[in-house]
Backbone and ligand atoms as CSV (ligand in chain L), in Angstrom:
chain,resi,resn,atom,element,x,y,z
A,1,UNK,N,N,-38.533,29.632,-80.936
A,1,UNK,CA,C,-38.682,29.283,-82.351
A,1,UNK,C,C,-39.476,27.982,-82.479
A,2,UNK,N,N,-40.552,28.151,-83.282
A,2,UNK,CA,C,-41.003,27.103,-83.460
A,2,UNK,C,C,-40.389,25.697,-84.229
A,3,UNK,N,N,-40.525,24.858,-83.528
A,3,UNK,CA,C,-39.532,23.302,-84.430
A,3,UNK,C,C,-40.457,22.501,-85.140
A,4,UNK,N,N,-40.291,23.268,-86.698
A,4,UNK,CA,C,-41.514,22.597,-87.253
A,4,UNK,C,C,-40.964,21.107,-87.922
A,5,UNK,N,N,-39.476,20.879,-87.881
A,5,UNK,CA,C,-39.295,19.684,-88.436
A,5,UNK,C,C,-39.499,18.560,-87.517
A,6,UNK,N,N,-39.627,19.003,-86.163
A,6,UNK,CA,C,-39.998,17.738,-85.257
A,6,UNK,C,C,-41.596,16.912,-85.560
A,7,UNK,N,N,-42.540,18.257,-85.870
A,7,UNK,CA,C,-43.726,18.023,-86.024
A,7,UNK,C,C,-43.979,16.984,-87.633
A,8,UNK,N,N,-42.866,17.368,-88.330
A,8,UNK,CA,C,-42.659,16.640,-89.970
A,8,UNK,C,C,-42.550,15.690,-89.552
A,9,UNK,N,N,-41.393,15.237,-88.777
A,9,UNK,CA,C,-41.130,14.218,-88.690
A,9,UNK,C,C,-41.444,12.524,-87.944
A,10,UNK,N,N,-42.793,13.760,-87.035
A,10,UNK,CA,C,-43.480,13.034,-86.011
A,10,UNK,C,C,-44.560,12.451,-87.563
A,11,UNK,N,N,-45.229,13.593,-87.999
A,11,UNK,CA,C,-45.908,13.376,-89.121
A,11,UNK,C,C,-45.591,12.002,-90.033
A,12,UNK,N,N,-44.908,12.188,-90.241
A,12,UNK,CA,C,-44.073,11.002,-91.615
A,12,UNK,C,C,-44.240,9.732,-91.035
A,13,UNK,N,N,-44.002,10.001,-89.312
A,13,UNK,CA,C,-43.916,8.347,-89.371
A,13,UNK,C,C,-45.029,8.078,-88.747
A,14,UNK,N,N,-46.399,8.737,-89.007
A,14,UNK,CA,C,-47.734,8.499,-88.557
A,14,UNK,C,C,-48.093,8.387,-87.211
A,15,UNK,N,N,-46.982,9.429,-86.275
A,15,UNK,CA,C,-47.040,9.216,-85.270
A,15,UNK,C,C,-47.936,10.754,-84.338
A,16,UNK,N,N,-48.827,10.661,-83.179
A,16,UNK,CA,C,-49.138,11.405,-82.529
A,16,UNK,C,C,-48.169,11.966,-81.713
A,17,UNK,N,N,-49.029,13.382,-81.078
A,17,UNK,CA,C,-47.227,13.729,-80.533
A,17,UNK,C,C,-47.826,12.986,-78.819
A,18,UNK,N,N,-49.050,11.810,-78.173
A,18,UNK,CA,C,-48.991,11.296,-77.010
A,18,UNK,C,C,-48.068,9.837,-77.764
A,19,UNK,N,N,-48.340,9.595,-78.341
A,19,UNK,CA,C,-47.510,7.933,-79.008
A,19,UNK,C,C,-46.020,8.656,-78.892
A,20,UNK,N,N,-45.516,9.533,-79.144
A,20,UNK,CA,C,-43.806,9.913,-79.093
A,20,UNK,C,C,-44.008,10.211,-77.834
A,21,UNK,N,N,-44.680,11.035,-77.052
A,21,UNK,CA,C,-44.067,11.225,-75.935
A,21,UNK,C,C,-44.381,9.873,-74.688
A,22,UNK,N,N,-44.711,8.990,-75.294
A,22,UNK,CA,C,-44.845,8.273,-74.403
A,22,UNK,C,C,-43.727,7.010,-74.793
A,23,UNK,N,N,-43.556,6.944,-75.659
A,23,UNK,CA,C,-42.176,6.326,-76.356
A,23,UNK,C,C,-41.446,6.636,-75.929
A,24,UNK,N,N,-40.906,8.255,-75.671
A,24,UNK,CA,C,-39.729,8.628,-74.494
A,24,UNK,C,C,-39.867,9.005,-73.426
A,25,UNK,N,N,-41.118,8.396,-73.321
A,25,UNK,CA,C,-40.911,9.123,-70.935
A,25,UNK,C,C,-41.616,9.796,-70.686
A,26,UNK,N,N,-42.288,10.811,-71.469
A,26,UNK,CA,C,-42.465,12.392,-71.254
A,26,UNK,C,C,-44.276,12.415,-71.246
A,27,UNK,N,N,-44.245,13.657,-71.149
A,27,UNK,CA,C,-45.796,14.373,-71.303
A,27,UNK,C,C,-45.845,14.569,-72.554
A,28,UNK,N,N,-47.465,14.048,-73.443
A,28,UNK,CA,C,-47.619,15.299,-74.353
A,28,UNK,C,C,-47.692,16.612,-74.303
A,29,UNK,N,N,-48.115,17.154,-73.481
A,29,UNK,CA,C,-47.393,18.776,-72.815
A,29,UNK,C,C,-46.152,18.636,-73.402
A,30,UNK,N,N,-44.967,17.653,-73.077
A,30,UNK,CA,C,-43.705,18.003,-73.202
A,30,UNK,C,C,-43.434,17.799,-74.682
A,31,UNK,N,N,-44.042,17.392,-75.090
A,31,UNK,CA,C,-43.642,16.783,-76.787
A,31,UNK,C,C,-44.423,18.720,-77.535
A,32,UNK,N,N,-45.519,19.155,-76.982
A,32,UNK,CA,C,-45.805,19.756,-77.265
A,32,UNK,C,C,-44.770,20.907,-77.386
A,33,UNK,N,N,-44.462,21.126,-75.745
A,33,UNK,CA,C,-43.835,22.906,-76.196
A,33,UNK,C,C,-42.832,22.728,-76.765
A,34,UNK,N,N,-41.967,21.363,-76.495
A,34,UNK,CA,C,-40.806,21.515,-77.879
A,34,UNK,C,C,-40.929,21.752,-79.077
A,35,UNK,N,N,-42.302,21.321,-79.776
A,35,UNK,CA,C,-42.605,21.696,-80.944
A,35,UNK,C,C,-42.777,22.976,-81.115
A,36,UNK,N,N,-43.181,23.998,-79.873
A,36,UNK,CA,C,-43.825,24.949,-80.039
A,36,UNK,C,C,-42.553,25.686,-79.812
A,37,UNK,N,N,-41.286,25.356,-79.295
A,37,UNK,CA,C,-40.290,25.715,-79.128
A,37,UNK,C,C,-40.555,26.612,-77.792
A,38,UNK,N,N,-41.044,26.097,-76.578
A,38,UNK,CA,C,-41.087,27.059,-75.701
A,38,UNK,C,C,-40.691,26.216,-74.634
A,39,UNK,N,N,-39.880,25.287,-74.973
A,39,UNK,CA,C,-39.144,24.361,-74.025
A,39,UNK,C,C,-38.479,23.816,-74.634
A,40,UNK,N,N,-36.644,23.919,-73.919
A,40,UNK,CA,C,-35.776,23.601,-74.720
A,40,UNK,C,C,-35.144,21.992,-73.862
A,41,UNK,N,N,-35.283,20.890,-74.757
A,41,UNK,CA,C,-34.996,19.457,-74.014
A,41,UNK,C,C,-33.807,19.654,-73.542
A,42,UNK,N,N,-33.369,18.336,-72.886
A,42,UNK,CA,C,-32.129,18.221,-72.240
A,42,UNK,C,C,-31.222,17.026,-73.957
A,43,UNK,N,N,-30.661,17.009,-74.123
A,43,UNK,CA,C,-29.894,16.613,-74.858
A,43,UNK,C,C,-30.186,14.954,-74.612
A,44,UNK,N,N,-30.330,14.692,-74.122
A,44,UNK,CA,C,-30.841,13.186,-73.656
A,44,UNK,C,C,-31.867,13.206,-74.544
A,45,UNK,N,N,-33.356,13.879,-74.365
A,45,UNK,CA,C,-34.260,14.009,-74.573
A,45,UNK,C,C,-34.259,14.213,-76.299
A,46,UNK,N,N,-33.228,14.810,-76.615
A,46,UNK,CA,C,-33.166,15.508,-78.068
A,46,UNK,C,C,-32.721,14.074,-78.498
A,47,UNK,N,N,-31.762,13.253,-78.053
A,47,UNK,CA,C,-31.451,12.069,-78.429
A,47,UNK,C,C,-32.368,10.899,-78.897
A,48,UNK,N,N,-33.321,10.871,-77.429
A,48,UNK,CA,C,-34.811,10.046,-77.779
A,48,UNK,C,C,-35.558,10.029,-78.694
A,49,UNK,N,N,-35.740,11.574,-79.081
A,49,UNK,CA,C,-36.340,11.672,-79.956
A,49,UNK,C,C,-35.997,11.516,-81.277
A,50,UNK,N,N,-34.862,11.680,-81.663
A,50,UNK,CA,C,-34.212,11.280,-82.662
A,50,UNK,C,C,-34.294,10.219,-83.062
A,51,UNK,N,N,-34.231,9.016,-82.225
A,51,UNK,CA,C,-33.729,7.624,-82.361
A,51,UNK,C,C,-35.423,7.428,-82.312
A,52,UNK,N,N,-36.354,7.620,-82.150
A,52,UNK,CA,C,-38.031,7.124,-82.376
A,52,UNK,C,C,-38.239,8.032,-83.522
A,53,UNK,N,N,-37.756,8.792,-84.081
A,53,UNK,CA,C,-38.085,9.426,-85.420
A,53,UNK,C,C,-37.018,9.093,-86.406
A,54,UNK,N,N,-36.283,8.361,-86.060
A,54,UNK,CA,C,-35.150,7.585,-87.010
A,54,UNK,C,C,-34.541,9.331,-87.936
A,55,UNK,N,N,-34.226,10.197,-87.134
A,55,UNK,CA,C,-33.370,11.491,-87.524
A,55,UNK,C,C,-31.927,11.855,-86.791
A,56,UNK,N,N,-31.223,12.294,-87.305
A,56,UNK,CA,C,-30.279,12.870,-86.696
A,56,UNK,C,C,-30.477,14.402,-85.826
A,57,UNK,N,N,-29.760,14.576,-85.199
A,57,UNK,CA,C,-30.043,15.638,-84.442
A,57,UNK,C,C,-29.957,16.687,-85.177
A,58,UNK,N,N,-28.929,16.728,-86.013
A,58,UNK,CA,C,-28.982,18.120,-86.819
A,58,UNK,C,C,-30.077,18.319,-87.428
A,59,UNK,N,N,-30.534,16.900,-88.457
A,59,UNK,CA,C,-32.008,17.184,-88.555
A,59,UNK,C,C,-33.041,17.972,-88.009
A,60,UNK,N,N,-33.480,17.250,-86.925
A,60,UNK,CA,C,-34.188,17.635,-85.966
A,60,UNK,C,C,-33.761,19.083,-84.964
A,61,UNK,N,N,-32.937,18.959,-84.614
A,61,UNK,CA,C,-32.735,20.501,-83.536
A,61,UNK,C,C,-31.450,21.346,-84.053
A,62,UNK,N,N,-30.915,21.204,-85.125
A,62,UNK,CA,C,-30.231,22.476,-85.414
A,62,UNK,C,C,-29.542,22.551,-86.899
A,63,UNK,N,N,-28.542,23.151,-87.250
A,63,UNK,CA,C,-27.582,23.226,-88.169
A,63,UNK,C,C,-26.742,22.688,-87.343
A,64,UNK,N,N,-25.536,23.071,-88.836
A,64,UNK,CA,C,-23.967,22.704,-88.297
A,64,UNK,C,C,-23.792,23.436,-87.343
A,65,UNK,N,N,-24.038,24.473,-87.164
A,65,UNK,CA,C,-24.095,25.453,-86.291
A,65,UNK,C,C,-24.705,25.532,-84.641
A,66,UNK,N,N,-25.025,24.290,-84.607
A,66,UNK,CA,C,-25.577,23.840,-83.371
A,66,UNK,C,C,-24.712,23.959,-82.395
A,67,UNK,N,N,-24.849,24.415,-81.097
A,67,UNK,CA,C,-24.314,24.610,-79.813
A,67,UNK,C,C,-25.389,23.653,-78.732
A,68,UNK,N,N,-24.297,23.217,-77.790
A,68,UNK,CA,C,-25.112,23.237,-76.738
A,68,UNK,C,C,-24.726,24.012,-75.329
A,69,UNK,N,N,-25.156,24.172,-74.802
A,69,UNK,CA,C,-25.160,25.067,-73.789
A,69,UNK,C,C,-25.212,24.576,-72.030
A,70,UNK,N,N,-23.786,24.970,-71.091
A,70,UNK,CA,C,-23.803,24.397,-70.059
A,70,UNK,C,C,-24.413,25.547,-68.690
A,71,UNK,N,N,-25.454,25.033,-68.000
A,71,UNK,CA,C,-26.146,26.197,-67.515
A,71,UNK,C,C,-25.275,26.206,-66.114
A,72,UNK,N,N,-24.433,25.592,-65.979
A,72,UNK,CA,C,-23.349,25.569,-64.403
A,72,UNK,C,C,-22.719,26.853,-64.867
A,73,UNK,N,N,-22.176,27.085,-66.065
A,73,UNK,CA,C,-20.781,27.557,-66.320
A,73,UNK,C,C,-20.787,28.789,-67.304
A,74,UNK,N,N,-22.332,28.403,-68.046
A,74,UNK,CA,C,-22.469,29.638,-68.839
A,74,UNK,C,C,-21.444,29.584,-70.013
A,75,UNK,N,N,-21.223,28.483,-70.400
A,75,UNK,CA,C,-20.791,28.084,-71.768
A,75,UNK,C,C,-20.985,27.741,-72.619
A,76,UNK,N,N,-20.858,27.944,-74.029
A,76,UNK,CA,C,-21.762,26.970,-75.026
A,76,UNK,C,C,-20.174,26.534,-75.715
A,77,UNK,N,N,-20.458,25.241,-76.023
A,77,UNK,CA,C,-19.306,24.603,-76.702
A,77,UNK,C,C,-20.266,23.673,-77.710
A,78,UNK,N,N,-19.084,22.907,-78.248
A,78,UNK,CA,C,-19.772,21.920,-79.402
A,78,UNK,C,C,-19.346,20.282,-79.139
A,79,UNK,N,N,-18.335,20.378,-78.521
A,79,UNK,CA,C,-17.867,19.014,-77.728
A,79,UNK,C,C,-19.373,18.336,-77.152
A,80,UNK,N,N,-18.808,17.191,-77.090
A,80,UNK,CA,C,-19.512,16.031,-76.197
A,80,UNK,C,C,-20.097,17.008,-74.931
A,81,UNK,N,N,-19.017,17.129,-74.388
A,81,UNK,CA,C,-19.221,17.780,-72.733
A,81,UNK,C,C,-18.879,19.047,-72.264
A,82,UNK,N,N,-19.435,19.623,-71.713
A,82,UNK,CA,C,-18.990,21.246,-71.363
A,82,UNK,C,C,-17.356,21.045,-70.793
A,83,UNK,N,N,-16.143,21.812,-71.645
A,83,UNK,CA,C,-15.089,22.135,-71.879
A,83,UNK,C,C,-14.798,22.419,-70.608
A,84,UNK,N,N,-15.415,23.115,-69.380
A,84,UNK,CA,C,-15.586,24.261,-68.036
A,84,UNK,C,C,-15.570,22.925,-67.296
A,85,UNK,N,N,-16.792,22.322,-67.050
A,85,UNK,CA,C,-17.021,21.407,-66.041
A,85,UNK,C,C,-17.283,20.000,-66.116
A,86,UNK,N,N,-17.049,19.517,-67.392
A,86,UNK,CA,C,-16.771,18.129,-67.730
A,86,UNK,C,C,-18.545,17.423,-67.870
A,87,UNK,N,N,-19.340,18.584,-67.648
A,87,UNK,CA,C,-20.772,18.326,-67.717
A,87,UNK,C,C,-21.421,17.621,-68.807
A,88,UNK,N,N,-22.215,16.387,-68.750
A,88,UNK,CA,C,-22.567,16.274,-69.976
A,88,UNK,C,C,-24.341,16.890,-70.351
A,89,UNK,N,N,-24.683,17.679,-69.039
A,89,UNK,CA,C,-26.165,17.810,-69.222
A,89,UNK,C,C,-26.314,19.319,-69.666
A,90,UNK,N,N,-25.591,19.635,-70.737
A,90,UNK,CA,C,-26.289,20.883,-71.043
A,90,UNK,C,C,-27.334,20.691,-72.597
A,91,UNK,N,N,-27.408,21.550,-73.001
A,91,UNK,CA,C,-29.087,21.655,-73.633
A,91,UNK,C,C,-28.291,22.711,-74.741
A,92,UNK,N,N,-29.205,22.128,-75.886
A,92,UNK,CA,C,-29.188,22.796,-77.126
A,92,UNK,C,C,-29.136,24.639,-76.661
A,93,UNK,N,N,-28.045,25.619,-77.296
A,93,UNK,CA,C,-28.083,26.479,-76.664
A,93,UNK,C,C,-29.189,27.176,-77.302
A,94,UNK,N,N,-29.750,28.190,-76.928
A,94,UNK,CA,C,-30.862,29.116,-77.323
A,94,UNK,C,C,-30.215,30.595,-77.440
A,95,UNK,N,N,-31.290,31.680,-78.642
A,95,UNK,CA,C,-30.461,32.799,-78.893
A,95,UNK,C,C,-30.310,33.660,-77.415
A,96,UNK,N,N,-30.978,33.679,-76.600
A,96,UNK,CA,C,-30.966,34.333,-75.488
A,96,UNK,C,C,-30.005,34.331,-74.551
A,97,UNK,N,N,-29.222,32.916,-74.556
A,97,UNK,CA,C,-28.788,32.497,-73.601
A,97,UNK,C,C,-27.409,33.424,-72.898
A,98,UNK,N,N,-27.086,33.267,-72.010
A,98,UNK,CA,C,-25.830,34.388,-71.240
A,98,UNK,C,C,-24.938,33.446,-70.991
A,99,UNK,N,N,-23.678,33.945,-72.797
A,99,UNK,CA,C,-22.582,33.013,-73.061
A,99,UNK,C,C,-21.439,33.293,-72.169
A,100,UNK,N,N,-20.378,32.591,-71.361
A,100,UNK,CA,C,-19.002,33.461,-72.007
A,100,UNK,C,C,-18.594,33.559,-72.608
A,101,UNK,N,N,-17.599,35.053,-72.754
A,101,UNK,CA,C,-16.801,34.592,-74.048
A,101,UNK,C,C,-15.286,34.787,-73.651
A,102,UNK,N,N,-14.588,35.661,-72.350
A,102,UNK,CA,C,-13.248,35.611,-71.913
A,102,UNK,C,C,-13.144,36.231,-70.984
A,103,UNK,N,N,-12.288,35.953,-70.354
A,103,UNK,CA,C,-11.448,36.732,-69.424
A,103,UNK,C,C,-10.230,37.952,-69.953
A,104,UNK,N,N,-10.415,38.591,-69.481
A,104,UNK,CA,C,-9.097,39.594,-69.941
A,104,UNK,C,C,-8.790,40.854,-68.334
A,105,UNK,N,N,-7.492,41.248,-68.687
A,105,UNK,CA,C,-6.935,41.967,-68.180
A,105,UNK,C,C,-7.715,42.955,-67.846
A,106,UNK,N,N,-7.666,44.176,-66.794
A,106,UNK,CA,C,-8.326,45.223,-67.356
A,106,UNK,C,C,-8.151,46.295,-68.794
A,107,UNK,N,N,-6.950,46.356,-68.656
A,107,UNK,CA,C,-6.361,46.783,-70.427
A,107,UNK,C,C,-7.424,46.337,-71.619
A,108,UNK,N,N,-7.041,44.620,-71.440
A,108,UNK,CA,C,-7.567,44.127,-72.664
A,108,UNK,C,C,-9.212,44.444,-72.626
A,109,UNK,N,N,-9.872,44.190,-71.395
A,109,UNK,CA,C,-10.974,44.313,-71.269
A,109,UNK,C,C,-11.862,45.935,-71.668
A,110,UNK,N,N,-10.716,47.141,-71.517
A,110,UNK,CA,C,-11.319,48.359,-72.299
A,110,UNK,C,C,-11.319,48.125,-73.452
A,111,UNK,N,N,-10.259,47.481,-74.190
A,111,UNK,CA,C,-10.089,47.263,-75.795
A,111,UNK,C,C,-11.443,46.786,-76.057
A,112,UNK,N,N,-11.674,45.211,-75.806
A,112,UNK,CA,C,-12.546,44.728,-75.719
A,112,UNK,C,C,-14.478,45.125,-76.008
A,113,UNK,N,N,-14.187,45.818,-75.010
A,113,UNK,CA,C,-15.860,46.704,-74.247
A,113,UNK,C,C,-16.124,47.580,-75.397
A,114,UNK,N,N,-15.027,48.240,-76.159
A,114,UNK,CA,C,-15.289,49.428,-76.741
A,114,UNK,C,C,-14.984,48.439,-78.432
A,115,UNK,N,N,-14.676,47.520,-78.672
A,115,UNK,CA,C,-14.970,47.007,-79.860
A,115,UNK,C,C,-16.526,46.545,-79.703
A,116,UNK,N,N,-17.093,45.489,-78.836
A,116,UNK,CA,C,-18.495,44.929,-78.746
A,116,UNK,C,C,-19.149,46.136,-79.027
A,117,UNK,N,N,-18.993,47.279,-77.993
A,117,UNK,CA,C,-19.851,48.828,-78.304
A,117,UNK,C,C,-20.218,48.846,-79.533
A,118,UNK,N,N,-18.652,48.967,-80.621
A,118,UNK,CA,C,-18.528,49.585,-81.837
A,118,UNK,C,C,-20.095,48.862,-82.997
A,119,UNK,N,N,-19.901,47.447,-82.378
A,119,UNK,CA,C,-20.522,46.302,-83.290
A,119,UNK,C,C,-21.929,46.526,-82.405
A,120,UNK,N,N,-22.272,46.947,-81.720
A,120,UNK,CA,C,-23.836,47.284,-80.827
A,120,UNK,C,C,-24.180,45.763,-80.377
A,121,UNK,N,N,-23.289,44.834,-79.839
A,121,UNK,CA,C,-23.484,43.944,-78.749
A,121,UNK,C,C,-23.300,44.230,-77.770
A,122,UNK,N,N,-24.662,44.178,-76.980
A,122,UNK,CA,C,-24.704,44.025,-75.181
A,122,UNK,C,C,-24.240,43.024,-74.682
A,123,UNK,N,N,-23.007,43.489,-73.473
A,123,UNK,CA,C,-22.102,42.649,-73.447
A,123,UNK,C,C,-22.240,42.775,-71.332
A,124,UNK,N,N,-22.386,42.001,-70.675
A,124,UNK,CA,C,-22.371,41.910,-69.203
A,124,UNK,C,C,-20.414,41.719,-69.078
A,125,UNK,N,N,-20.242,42.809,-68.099
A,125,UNK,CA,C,-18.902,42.687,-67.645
A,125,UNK,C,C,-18.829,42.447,-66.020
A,126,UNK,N,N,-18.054,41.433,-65.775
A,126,UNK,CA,C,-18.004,41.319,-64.320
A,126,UNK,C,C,-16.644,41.311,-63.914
A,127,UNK,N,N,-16.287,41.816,-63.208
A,127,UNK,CA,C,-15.393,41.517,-61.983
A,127,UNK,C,C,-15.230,40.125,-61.481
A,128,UNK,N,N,-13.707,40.007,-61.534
A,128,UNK,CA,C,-13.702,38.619,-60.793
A,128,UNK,C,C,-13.474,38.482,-59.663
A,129,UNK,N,N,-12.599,39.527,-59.045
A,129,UNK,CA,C,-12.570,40.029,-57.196
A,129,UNK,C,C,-13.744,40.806,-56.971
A,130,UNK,N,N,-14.045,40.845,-55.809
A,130,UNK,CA,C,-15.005,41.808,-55.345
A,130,UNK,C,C,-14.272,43.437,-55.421
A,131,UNK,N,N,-15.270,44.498,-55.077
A,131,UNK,CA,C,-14.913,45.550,-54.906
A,131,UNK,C,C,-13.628,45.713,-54.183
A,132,UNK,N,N,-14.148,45.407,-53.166
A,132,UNK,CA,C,-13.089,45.857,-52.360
A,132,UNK,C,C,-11.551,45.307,-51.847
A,133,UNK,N,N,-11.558,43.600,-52.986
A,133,UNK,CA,C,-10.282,43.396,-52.755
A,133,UNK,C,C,-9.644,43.926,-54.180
A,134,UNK,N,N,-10.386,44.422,-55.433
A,134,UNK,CA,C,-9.466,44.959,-56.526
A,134,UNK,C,C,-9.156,46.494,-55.737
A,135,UNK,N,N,-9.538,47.056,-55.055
A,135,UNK,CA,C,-8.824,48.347,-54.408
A,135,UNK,C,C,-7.787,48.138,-54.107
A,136,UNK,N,N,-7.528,47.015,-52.944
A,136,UNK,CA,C,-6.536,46.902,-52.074
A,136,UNK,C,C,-5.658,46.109,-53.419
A,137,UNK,N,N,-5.964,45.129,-54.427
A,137,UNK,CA,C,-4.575,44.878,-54.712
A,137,UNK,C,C,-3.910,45.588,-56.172
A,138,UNK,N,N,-5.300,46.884,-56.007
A,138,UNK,CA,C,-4.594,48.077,-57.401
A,138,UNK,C,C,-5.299,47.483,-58.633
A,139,UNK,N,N,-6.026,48.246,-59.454
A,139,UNK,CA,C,-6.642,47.826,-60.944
A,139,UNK,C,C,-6.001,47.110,-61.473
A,140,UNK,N,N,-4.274,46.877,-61.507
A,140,UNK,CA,C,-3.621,45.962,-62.839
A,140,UNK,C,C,-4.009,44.762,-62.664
A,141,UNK,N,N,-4.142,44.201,-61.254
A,141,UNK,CA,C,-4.852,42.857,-61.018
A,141,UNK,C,C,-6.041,42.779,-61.336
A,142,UNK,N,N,-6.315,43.290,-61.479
A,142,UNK,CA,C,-8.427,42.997,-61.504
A,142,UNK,C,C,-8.784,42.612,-62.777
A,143,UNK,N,N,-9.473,41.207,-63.131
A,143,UNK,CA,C,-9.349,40.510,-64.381
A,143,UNK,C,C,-11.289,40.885,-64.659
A,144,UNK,N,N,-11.527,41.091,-65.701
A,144,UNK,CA,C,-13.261,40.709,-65.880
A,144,UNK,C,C,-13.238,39.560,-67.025
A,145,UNK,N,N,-14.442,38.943,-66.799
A,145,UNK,CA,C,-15.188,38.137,-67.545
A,145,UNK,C,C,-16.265,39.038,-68.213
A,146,UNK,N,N,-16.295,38.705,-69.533
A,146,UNK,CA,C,-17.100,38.859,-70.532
A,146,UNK,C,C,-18.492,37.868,-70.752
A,147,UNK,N,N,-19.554,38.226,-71.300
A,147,UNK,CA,C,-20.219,37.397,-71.109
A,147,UNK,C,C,-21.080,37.939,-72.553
A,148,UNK,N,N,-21.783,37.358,-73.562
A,148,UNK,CA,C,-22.969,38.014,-74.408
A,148,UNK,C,C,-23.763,36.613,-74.455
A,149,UNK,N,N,-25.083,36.860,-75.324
A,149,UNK,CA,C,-25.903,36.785,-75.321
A,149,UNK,C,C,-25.497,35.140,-76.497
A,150,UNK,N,N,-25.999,34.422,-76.609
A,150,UNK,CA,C,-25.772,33.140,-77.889
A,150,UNK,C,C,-25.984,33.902,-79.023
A,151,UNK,N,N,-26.812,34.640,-79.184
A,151,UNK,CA,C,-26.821,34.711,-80.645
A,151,UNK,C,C,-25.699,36.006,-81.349
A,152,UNK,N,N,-25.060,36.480,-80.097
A,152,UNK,CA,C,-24.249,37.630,-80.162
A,152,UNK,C,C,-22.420,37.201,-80.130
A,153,UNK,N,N,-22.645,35.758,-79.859
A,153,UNK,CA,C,-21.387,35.003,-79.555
A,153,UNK,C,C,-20.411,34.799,-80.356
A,154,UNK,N,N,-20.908,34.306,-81.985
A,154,UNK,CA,C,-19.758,34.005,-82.901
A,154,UNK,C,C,-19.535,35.201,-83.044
A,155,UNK,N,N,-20.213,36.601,-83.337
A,155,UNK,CA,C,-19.464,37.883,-83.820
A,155,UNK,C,C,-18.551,38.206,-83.005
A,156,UNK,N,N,-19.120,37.979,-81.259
A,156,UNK,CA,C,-18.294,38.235,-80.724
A,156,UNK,C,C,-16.543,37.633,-80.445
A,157,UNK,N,N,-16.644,36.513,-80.483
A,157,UNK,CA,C,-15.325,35.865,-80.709
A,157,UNK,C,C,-14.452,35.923,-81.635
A,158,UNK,N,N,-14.937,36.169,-83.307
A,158,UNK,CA,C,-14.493,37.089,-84.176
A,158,UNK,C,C,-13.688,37.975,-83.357
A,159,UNK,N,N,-14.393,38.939,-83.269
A,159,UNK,CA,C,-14.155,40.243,-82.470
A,159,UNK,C,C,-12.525,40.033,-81.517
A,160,UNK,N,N,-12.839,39.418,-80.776
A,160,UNK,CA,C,-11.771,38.810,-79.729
A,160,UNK,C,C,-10.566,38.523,-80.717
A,161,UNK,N,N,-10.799,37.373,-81.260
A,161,UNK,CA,C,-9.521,37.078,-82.775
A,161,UNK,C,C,-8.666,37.916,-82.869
A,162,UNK,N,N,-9.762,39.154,-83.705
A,162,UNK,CA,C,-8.775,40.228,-84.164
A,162,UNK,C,C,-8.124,40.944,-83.224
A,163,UNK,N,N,-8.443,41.524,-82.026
A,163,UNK,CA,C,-8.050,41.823,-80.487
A,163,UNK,C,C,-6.627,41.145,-80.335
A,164,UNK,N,N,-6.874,39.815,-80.292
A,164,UNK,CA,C,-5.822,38.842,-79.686
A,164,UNK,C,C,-4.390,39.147,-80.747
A,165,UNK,N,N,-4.916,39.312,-81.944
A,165,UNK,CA,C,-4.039,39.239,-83.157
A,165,UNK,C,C,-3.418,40.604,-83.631
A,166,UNK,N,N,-4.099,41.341,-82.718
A,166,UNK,CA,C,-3.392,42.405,-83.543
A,166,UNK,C,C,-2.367,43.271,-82.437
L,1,ZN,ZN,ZN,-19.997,23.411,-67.549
């Protein structure tokens, strides 16, 4: 997606995008594809820029709705730090990205599979033992992780809610 308010805002304050990127460290290359949205900063970076364009981040890189995204753990949270691994270097999440969203039983996990179906989210299911130790210790043990896509995430957790709740 293109980030046309970075380019506004570079604009407004009569700035080139080599004068910003050299204000924070970077390449104009790098000032570039962020604008062009084909490079997503590190949260540091989203910070810099903020504070030399005198904007807030929401301004600049998202809504309320902003996530960021931990690429160790495959989480997007909204906290300071990835919830999973105490990380603070994850990155504004993107619609593409490969979220989790739970663990469940195998039980819960048919419930599950066949609600995402219902709603036509592609959903990656994994195994958390390998093959061949869920044989030996019988399906009731065998837990999967869920995983969708960021932009498939809030429906999906919805989804889960009602699961959990009903
Ligand atoms: Zn993490």
């Amino acid at each position: 997606m293109v980030n046309l308010r970075i380019r506004a805002a570079r604009n407004a304050m009569g700035m080139t995008q080599q004068e910003l990127a050299d204000r924070v460290g970077v390449s104009r290359q790098t000032i570039n594809a962020i604008e062009q949205g084909s490079f997503n900063p590190t949260i540091r970076l989203c910070r810099d820029i903020c504070r030399e364009l005198d904007r807030t981040l929401d301004e600049l890189f998202g809504g309320e709705d902003m996530m960021m995204y931990c690429t160790n753990c495959q989480t997007a949270y909204e906290e300071e730090r990835c919830p999973c691994c105490g990380s603070r270097k994850g990155r504004p999440a993107a619609p593409e990205d490969i979220c989790f969203l739970a663990e469940e039983d195998s039980l819960q996990a048919g419930i599950l599979e066949d609600f995402l179906k219902q709603e036509g989210i592609p959903a990656l299911k994994k195994s958390t033992v390998g093959a061949g130790m869920a044989m030996k210790a019988g399906a009731i043990f065998e837990r999967f992780r869920f995983y969708v896509r960021y932009e498939h995430l809030e429906k999906a957790r919805e989804l889960l809610e009602e699961i959990r709740n009903s």
